[in-house]
PyMOL Python script that loads the backbone (N, CA, C, O; Angstrom):
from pymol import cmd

cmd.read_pdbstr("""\
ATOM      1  N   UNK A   1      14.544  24.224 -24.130  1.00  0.00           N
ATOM      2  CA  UNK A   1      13.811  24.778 -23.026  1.00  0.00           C
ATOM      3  C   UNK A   1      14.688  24.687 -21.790  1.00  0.00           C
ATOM      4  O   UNK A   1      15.273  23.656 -21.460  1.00  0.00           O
ATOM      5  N   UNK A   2      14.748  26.003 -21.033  1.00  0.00           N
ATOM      6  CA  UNK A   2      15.630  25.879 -20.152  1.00  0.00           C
ATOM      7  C   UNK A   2      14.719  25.574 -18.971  1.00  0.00           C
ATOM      8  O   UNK A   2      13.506  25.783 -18.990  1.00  0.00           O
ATOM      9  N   UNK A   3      15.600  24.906 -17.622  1.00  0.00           N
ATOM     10  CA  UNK A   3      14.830  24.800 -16.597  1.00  0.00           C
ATOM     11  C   UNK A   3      15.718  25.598 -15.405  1.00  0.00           C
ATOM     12  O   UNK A   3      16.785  25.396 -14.826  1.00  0.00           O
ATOM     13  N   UNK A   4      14.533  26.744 -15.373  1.00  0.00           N
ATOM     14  CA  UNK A   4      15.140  27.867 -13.990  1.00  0.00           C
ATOM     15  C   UNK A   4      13.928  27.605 -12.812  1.00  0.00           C
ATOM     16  O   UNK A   4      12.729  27.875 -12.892  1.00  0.00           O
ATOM     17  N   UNK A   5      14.682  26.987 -11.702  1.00  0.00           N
ATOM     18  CA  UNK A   5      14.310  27.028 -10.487  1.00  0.00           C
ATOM     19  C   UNK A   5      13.921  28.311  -9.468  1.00  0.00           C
ATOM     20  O   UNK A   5      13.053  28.102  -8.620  1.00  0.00           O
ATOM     21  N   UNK A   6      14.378  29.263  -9.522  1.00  0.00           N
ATOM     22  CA  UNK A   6      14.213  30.568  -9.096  1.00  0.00           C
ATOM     23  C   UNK A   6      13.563  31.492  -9.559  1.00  0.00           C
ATOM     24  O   UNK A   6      13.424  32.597  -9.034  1.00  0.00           O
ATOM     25  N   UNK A   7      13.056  31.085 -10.697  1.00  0.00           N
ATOM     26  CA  UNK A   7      11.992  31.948 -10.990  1.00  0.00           C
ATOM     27  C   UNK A   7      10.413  31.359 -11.376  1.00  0.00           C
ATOM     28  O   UNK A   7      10.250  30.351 -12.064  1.00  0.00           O
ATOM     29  N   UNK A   8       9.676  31.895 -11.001  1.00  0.00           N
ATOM     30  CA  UNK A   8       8.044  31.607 -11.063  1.00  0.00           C
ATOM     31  C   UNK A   8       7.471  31.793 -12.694  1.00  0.00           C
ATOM     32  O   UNK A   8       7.834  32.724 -13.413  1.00  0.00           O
ATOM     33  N   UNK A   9       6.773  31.015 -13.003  1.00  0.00           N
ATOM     34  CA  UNK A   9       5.774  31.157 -14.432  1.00  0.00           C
ATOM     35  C   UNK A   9       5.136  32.676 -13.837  1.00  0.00           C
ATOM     36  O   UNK A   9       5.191  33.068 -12.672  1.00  0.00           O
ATOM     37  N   UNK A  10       4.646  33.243 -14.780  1.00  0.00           N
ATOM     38  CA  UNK A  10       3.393  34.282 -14.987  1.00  0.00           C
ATOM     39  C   UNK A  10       2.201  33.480 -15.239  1.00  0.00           C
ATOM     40  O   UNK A  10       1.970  32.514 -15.964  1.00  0.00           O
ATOM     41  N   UNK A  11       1.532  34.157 -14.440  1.00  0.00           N
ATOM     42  CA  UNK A  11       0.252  33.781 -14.443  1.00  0.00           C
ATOM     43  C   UNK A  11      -0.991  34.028 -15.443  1.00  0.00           C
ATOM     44  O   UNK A  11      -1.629  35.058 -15.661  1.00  0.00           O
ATOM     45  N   UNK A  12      -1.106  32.816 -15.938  1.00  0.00           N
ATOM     46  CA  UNK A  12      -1.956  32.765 -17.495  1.00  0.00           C
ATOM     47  C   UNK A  12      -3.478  33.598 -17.014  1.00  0.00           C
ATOM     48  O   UNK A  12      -4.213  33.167 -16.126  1.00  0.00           O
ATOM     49  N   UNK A  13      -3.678  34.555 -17.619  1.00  0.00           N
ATOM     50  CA  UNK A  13      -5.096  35.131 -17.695  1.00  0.00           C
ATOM     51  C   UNK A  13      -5.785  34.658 -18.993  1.00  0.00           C
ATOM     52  O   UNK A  13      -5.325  34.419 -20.109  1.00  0.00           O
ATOM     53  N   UNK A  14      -7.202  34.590 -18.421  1.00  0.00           N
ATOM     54  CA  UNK A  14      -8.218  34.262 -19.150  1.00  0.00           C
ATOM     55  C   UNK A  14      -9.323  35.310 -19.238  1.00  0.00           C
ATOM     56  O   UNK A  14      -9.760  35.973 -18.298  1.00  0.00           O
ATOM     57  N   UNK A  15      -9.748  35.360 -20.654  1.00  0.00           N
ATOM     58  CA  UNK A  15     -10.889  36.380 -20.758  1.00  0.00           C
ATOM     59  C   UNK A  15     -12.424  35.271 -20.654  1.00  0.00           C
ATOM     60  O   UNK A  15     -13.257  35.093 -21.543  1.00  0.00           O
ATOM     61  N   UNK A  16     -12.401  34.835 -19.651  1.00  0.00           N
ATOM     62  CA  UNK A  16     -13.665  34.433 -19.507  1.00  0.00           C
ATOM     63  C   UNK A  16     -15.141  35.121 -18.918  1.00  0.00           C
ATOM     64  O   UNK A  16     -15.230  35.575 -17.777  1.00  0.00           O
ATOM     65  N   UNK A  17     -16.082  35.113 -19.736  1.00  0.00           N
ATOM     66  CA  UNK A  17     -17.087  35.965 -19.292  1.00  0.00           C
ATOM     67  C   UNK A  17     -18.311  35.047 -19.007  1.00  0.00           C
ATOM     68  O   UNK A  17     -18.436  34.115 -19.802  1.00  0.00           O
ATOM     69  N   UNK A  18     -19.077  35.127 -18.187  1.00  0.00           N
ATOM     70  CA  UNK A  18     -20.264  34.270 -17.897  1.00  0.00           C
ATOM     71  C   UNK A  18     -21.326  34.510 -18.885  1.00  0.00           C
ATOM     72  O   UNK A  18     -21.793  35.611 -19.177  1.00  0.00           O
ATOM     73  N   UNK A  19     -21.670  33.339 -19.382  1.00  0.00           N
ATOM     74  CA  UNK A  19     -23.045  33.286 -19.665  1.00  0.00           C
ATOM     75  C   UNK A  19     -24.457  33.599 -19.544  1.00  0.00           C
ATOM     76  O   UNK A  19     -25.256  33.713 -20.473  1.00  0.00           O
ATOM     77  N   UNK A  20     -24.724  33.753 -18.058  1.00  0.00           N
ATOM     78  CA  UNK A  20     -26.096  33.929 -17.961  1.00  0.00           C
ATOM     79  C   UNK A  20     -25.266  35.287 -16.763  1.00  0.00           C
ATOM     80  O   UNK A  20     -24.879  34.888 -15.665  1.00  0.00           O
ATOM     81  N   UNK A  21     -25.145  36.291 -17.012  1.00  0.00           N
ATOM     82  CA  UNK A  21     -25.205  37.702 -15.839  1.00  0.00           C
ATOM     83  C   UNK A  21     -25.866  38.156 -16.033  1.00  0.00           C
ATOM     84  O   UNK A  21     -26.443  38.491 -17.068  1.00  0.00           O
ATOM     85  N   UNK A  22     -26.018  38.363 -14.608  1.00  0.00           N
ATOM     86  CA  UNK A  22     -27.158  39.436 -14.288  1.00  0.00           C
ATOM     87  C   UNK A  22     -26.869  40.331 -13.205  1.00  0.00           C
ATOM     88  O   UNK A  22     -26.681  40.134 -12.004  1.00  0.00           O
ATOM     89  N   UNK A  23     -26.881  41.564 -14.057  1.00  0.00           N
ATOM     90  CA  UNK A  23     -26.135  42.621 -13.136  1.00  0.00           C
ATOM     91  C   UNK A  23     -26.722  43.373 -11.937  1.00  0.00           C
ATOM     92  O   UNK A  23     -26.086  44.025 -11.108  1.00  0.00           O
ATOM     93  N   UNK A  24     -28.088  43.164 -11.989  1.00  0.00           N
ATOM     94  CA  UNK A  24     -28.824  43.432 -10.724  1.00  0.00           C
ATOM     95  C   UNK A  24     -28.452  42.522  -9.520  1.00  0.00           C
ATOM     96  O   UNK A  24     -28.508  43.033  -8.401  1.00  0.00           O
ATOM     97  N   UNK A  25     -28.025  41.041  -9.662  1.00  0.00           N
ATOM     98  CA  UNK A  25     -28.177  40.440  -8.898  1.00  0.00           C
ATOM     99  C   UNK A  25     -26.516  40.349  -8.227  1.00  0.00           C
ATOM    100  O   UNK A  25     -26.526  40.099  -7.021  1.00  0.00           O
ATOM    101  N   UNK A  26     -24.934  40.540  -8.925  1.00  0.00           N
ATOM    102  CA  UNK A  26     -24.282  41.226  -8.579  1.00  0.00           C
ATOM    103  C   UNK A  26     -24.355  42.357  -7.727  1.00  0.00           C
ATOM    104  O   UNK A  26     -23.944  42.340  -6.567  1.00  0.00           O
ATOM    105  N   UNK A  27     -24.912  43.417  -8.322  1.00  0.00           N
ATOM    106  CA  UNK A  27     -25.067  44.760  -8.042  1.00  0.00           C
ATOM    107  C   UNK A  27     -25.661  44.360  -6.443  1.00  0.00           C
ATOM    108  O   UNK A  27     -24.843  44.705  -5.591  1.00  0.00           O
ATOM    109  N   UNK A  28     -26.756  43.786  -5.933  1.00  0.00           N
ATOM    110  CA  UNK A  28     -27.198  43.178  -4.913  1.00  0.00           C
ATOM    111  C   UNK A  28     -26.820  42.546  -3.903  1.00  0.00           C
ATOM    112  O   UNK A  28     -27.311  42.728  -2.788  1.00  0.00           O
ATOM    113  N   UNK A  29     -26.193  41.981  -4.074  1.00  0.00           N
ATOM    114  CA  UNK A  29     -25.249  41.000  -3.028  1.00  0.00           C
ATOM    115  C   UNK A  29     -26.508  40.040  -3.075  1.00  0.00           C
ATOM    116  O   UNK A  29     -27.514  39.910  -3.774  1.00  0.00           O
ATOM    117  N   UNK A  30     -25.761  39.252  -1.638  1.00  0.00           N
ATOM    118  CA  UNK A  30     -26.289  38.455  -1.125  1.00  0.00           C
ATOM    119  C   UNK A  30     -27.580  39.219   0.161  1.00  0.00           C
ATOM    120  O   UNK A  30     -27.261  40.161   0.886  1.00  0.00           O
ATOM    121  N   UNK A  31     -28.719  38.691   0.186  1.00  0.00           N
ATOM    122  CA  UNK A  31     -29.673  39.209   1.527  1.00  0.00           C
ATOM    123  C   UNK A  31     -29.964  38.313   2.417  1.00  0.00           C
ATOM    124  O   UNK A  31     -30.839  37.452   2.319  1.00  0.00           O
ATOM    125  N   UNK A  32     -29.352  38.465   3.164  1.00  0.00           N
ATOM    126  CA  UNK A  32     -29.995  37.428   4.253  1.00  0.00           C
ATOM    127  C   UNK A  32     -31.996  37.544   4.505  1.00  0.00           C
ATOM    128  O   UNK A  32     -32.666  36.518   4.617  1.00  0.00           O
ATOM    129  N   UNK A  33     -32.430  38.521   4.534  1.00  0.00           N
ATOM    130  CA  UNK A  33     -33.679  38.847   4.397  1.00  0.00           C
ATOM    131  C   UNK A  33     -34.091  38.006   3.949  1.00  0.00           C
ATOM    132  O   UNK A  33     -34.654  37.137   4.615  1.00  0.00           O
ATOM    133  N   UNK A  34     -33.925  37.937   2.266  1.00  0.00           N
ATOM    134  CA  UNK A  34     -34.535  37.678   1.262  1.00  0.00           C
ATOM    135  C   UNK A  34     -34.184  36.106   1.219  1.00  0.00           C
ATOM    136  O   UNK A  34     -34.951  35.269   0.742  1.00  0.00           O
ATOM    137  N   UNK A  35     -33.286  35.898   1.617  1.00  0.00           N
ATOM    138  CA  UNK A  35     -33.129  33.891   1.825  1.00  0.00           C
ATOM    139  C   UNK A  35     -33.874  33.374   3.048  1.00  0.00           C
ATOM    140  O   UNK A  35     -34.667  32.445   2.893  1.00  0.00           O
ATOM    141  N   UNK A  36     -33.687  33.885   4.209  1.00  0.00           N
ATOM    142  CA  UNK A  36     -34.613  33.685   5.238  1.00  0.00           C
ATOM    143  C   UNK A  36     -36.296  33.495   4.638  1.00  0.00           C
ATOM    144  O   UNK A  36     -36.946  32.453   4.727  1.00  0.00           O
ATOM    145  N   UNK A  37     -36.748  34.728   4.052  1.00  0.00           N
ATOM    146  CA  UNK A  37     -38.413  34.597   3.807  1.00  0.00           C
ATOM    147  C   UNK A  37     -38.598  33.320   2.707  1.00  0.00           C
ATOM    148  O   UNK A  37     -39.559  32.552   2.663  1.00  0.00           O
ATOM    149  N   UNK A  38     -37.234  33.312   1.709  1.00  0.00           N
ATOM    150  CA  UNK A  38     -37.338  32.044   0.700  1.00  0.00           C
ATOM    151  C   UNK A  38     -37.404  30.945   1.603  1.00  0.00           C
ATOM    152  O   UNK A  38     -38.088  30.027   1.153  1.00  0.00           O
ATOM    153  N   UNK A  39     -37.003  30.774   2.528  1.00  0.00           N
ATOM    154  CA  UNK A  39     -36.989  29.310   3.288  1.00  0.00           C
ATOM    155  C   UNK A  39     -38.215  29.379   4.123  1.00  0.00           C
ATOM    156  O   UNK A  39     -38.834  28.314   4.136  1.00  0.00           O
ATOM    157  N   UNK A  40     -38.698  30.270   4.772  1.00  0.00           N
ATOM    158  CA  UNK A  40     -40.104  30.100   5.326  1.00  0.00           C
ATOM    159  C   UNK A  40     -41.614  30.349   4.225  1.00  0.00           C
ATOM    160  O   UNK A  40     -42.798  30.527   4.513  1.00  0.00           O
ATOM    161  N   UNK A  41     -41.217  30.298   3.500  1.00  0.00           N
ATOM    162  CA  UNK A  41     -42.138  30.272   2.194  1.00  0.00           C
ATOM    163  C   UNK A  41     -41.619  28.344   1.641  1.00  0.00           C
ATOM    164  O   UNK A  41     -42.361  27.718   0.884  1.00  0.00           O
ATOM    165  N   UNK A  42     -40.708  27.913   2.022  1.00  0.00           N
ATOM    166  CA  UNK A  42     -40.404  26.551   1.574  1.00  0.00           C
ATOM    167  C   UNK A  42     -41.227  25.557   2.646  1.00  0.00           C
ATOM    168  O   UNK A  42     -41.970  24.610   2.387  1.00  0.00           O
ATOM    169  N   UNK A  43     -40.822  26.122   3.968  1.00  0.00           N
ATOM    170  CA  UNK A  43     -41.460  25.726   5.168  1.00  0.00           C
ATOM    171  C   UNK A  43     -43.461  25.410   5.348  1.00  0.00           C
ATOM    172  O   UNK A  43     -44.274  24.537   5.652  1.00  0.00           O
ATOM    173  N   UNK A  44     -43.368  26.707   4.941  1.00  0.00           N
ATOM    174  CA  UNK A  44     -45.342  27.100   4.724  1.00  0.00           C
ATOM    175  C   UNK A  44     -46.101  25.847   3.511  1.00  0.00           C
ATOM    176  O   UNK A  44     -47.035  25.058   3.655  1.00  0.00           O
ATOM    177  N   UNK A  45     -45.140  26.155   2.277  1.00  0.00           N
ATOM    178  CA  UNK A  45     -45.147  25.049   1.363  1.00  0.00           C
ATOM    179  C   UNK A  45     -45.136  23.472   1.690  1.00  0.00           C
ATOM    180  O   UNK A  45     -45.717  22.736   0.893  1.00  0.00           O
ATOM    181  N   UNK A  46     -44.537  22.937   2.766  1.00  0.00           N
ATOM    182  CA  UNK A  46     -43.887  21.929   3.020  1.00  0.00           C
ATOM    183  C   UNK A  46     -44.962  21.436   4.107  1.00  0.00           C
ATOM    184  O   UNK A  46     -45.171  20.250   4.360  1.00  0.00           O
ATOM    185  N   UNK A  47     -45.634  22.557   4.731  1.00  0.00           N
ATOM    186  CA  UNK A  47     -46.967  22.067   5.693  1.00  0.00           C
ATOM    187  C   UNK A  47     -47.820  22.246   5.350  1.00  0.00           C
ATOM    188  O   UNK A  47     -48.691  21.954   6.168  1.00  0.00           O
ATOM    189  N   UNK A  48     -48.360  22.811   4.022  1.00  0.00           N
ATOM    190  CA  UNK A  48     -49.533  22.467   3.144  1.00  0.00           C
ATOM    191  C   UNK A  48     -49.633  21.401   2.735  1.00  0.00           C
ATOM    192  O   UNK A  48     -50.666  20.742   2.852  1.00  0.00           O
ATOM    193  N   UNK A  49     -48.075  20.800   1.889  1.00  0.00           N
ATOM    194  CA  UNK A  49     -47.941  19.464   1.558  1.00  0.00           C
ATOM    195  C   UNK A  49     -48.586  18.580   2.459  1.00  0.00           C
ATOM    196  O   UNK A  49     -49.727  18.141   2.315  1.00  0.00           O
ATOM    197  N   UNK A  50     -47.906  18.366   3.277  1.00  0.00           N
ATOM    198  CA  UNK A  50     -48.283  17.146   4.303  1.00  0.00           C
ATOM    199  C   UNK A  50     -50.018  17.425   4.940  1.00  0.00           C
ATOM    200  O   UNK A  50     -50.963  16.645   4.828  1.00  0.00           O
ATOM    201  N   UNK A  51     -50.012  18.175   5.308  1.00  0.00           N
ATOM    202  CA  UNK A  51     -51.594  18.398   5.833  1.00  0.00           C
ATOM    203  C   UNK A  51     -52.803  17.135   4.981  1.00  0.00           C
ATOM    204  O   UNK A  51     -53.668  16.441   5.515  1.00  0.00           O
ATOM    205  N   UNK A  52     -52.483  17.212   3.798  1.00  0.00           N
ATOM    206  CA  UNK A  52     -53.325  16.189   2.905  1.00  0.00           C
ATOM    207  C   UNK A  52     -53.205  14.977   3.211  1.00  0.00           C
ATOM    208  O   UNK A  52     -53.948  14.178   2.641  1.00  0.00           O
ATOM    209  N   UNK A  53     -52.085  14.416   4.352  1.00  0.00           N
ATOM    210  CA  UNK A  53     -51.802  12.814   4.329  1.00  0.00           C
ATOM    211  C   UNK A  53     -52.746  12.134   5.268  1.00  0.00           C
ATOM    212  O   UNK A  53     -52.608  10.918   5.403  1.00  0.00           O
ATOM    213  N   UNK A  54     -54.198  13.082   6.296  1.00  0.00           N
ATOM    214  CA  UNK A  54     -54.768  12.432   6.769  1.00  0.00           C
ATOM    215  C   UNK A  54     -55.791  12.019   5.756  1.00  0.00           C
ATOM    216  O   UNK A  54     -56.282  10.890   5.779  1.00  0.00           O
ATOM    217  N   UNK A  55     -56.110  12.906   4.883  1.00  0.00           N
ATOM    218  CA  UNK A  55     -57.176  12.161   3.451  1.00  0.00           C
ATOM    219  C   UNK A  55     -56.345  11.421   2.806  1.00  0.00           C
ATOM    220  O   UNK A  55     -56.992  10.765   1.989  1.00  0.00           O
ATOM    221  N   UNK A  56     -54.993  11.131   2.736  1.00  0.00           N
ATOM    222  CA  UNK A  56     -54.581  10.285   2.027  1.00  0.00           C
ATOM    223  C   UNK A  56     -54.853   8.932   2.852  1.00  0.00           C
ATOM    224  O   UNK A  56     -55.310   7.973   2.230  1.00  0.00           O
ATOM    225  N   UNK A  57     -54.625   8.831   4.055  1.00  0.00           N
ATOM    226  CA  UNK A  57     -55.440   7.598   4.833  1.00  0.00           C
ATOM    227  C   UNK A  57     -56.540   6.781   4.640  1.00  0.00           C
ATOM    228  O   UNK A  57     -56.760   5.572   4.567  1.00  0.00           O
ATOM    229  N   UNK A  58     -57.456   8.303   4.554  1.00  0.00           N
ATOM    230  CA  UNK A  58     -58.973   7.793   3.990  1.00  0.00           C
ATOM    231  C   UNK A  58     -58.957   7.311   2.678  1.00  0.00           C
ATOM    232  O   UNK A  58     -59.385   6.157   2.721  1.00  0.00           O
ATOM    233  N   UNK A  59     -58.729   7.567   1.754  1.00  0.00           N
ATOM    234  CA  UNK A  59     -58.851   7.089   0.269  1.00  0.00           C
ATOM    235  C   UNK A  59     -58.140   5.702   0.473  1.00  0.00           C
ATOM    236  O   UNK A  59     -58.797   4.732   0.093  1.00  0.00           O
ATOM    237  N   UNK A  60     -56.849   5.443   1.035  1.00  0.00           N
ATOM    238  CA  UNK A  60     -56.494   4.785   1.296  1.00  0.00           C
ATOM    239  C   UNK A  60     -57.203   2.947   1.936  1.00  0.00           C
ATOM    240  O   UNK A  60     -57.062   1.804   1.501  1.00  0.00           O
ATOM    241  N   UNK A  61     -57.717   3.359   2.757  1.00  0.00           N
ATOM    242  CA  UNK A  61     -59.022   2.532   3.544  1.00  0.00           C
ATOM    243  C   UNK A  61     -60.383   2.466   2.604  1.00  0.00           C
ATOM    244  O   UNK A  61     -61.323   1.823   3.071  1.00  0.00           O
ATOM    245  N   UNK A  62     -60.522   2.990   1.519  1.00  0.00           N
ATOM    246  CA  UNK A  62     -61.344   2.713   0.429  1.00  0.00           C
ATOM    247  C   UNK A  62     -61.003   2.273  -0.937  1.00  0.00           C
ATOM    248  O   UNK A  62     -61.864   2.080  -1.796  1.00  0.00           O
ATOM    249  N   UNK A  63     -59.556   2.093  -1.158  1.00  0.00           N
ATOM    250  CA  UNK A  63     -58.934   1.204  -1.743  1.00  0.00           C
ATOM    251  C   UNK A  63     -59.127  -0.145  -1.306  1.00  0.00           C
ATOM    252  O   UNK A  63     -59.727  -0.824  -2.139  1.00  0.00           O
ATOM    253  N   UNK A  64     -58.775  -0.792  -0.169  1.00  0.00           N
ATOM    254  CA  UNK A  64     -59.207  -1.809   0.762  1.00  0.00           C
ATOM    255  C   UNK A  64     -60.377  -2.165   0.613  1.00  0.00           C
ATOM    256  O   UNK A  64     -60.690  -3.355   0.633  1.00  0.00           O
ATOM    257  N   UNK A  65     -61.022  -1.436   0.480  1.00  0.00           N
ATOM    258  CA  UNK A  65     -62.452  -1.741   0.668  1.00  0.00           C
ATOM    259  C   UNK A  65     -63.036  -1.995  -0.745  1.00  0.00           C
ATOM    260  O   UNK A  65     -63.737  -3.008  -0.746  1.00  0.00           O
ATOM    261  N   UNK A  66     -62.966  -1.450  -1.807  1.00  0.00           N
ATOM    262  CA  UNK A  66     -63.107  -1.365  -2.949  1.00  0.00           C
ATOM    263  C   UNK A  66     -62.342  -2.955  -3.814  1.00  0.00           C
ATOM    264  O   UNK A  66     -62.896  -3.578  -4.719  1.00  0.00           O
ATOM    265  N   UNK A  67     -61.052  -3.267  -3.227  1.00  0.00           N
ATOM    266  CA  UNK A  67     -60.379  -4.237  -3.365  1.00  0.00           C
ATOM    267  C   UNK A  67     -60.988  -5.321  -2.987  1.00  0.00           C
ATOM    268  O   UNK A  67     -61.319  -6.063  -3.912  1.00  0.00           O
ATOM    269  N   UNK A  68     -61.237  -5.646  -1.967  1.00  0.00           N
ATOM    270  CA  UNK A  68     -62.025  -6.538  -1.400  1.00  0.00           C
ATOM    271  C   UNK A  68     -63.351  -6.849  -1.509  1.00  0.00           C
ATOM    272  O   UNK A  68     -63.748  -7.786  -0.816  1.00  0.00           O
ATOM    273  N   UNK A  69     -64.581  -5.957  -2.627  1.00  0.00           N
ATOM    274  CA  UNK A  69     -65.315  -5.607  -2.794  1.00  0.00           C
ATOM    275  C   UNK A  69     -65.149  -6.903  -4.390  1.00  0.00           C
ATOM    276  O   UNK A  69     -65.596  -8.032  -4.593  1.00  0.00           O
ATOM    277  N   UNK A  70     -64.230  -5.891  -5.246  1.00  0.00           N
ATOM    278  CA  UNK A  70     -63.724  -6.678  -6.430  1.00  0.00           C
ATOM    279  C   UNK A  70     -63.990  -8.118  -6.168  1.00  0.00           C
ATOM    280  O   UNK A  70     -64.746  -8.937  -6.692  1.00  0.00           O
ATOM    281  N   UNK A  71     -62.726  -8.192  -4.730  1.00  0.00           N
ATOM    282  CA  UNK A  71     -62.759  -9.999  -5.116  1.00  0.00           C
ATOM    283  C   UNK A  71     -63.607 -10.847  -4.885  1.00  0.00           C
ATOM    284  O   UNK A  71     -63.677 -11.882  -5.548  1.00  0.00           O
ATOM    285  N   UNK A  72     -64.475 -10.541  -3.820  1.00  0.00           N
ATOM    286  CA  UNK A  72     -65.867 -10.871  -3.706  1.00  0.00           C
ATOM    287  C   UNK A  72     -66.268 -11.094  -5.087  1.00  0.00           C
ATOM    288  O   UNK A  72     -65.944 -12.169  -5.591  1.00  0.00           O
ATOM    289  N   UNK A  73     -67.032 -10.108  -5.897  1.00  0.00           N
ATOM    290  CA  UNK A  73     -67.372 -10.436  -6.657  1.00  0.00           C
ATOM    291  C   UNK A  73     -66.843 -11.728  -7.930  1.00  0.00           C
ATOM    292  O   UNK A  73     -67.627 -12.412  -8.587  1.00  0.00           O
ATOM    293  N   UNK A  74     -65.501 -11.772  -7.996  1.00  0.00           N
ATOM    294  CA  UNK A  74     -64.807 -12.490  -9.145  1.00  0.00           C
ATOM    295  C   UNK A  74     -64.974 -13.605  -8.083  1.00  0.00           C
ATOM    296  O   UNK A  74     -65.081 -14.575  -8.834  1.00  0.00           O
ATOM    297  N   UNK A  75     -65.062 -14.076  -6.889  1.00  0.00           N
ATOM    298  CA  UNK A  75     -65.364 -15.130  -6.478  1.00  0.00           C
ATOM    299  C   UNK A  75     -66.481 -15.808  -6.718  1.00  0.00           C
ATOM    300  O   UNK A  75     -66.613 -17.030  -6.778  1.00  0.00           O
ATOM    301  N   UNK A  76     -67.634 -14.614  -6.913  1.00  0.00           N
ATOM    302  CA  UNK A  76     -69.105 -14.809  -7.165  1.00  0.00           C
ATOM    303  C   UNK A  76     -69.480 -15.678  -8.782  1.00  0.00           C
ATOM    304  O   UNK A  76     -70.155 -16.680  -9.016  1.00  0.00           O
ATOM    305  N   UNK A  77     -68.926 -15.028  -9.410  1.00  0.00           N
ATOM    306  CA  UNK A  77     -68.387 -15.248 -11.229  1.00  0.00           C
ATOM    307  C   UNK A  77     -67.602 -15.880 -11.099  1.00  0.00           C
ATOM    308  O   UNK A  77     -66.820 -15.158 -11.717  1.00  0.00           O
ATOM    309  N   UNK A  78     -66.950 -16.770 -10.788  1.00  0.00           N
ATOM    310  CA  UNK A  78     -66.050 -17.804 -11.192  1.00  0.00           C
ATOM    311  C   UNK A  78     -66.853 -19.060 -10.152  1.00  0.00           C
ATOM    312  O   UNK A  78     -66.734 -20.274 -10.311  1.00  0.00           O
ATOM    313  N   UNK A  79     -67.626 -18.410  -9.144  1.00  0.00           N
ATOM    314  CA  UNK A  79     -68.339 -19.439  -8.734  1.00  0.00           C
ATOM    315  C   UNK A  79     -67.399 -20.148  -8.091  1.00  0.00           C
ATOM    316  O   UNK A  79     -67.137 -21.297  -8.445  1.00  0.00           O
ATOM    317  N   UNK A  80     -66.688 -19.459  -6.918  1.00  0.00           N
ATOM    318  CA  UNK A  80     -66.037 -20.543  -5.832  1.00  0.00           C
ATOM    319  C   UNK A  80     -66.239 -20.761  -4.755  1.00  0.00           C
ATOM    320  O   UNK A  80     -66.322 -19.745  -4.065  1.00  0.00           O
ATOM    321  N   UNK A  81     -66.387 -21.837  -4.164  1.00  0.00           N
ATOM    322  CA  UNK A  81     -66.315 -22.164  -2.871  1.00  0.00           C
ATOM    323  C   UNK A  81     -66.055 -21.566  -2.143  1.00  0.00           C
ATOM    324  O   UNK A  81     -64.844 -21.344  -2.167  1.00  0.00           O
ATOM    325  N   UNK A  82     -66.928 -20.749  -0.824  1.00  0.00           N
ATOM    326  CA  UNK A  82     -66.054 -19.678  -0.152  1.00  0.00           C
ATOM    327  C   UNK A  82     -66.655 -20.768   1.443  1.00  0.00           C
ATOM    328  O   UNK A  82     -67.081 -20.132   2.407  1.00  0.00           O
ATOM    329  N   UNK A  83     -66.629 -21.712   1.492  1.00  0.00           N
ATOM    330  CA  UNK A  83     -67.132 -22.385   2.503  1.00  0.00           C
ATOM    331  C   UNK A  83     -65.675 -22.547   3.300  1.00  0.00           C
ATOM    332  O   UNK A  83     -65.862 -22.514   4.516  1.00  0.00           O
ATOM    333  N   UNK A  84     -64.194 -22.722   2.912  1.00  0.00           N
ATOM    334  CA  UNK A  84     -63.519 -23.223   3.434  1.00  0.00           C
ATOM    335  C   UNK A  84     -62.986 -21.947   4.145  1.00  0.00           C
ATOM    336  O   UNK A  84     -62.007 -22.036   4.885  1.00  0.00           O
ATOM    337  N   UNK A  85     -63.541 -20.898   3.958  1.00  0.00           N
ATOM    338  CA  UNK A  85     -63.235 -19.655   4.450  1.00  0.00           C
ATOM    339  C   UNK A  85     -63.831 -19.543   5.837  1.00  0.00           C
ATOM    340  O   UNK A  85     -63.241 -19.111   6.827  1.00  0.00           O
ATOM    341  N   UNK A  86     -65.299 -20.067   5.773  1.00  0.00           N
ATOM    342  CA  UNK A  86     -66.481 -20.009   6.840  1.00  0.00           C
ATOM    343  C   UNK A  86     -66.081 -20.955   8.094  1.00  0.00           C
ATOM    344  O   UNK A  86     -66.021 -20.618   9.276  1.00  0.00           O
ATOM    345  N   UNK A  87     -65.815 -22.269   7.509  1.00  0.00           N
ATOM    346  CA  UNK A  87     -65.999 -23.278   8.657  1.00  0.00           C
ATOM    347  C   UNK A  87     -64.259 -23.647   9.382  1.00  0.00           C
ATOM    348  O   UNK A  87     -63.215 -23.534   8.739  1.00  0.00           O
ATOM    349  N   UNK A  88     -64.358 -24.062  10.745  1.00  0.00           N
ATOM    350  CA  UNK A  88     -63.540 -24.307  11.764  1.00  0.00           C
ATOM    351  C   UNK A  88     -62.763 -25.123  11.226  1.00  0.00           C
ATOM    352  O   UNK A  88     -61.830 -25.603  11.869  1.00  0.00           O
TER     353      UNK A  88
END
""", "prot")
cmd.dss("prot")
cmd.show_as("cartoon", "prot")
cmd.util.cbc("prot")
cmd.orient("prot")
């Protein structure tokens, strides 16, 4: 194997073809339109989401309540002393 400095390799081609084409979407380009409305459709999505987190509060505060409800009772059934809770 000789080694020539002055001259360049050729450039290896490949027949590679994609897997999933789709020639409409080539054929199409890119739309700014159509990415803009995708992101305010992500946006609209994204403040439906959250809108629910003031009922998530509430359920929340009836967990608590429900919890505390429980232990009451298993205090009741196990029959404990809740005096040291009461007095100074």
């Amino acid at each position: 194997m000789k080694i020539n400095f002055f001259k360049t390799q050729k450039i290896r081609q490949f027949s590679y073809q994609p897997r999933y084409y789709q020639e409409t979407e080539e054929r199409g380009g890119f739309s700014i339109v159509k990415h803009q409305s995708r992101a305010s459709s992500f946006r609209r999505q994204w403040k439906e989401m959250r809108q629910p987190a003031s009922i998530r509060s509430h359920s929340n505060r009836l967990v608590w309540v429900i919890v505390l409800v429980l232990i009451l009772i298993l205090f009741y059934f196990f029959d404990f002393n809740l005096s040291f809770f009461l007095n100074k």
